[in-house]
TIKEMAR-241922 format. One record per residue (C-alpha): x, y, z; residue in one letter. Coordinates in steps of 0.05 Angstrom, whole numbers, plus 32768, in hexadecimal, padded with zeros to 4 digits. Layout:
N
XYZa...
END
This chain:
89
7F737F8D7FBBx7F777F427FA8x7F337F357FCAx7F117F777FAEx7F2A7F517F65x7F127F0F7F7Ex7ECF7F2E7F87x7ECA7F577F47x7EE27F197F13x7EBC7EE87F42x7E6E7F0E7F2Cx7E947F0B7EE6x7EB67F567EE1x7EFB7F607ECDx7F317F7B7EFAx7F7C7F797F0Cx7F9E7F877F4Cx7FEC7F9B7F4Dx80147FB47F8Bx80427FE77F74x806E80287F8Dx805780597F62x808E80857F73x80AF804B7F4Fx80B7805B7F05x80D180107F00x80917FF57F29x805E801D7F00x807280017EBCx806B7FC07EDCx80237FCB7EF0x801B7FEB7EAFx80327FB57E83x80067F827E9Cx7FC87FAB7EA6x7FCD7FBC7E57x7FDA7F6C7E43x7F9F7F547E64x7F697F877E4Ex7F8B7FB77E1Dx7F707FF67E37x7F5980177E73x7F1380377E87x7F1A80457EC8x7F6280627EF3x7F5E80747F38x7FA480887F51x7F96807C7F9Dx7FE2807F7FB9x7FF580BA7FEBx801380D48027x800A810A8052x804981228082x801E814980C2x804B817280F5x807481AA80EDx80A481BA80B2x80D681D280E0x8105819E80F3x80D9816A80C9x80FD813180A1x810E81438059x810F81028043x80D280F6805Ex80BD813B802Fx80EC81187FF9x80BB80D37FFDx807980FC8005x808681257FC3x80A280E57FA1x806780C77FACx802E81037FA0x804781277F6Cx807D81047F46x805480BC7F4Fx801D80DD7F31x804880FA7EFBx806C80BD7EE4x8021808F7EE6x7FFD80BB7EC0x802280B87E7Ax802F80687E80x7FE580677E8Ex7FC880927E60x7FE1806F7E25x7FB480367E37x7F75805C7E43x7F7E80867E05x7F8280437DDBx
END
């Protein structure tokens, strides 16, 4: 991601990288925070973070279910408001 932002402010765009654990409310304010000081608002938001469990449910791991719905559904549920509040400005 560093290099993709390298290229982008290098031709004179704008753009900011952060690693984060979206299933971590704690890690998305951080990237939040940040992305909001240095430009204000947001135009763009791709949520790109996922995982897919394959094999049968029977016998599967449910934490493994626990971090897979963590991640897709409740990730996406605690982004979305943080991040909204900067696109809407």
């Amino acid at each position: 991601m560093q290099a993709l932002e390298a290229r982008i402010t290098g031709t004179g765009g704008k753009a900011l990288s952060i690693t984060a654990d979206v299933s971590d409310e704690a890690q998305v304010e951080a990237l939040v925070n940040p992305t909001h000081a240095k430009f204000a608002r947001v135009d763009i938001l791709i949520n790109n973070a996922g995982v897919m469990l394959l094999g049968l449910i029977d016998g599967a791991d449910t934490e493994d279910w626990r971090r897979m719905i963590n991640l897709n559904v409740l990730g996406l549920m605690s982004n979305h408001p943080r991040e909204s509040k900067i696109c809407i400005k």
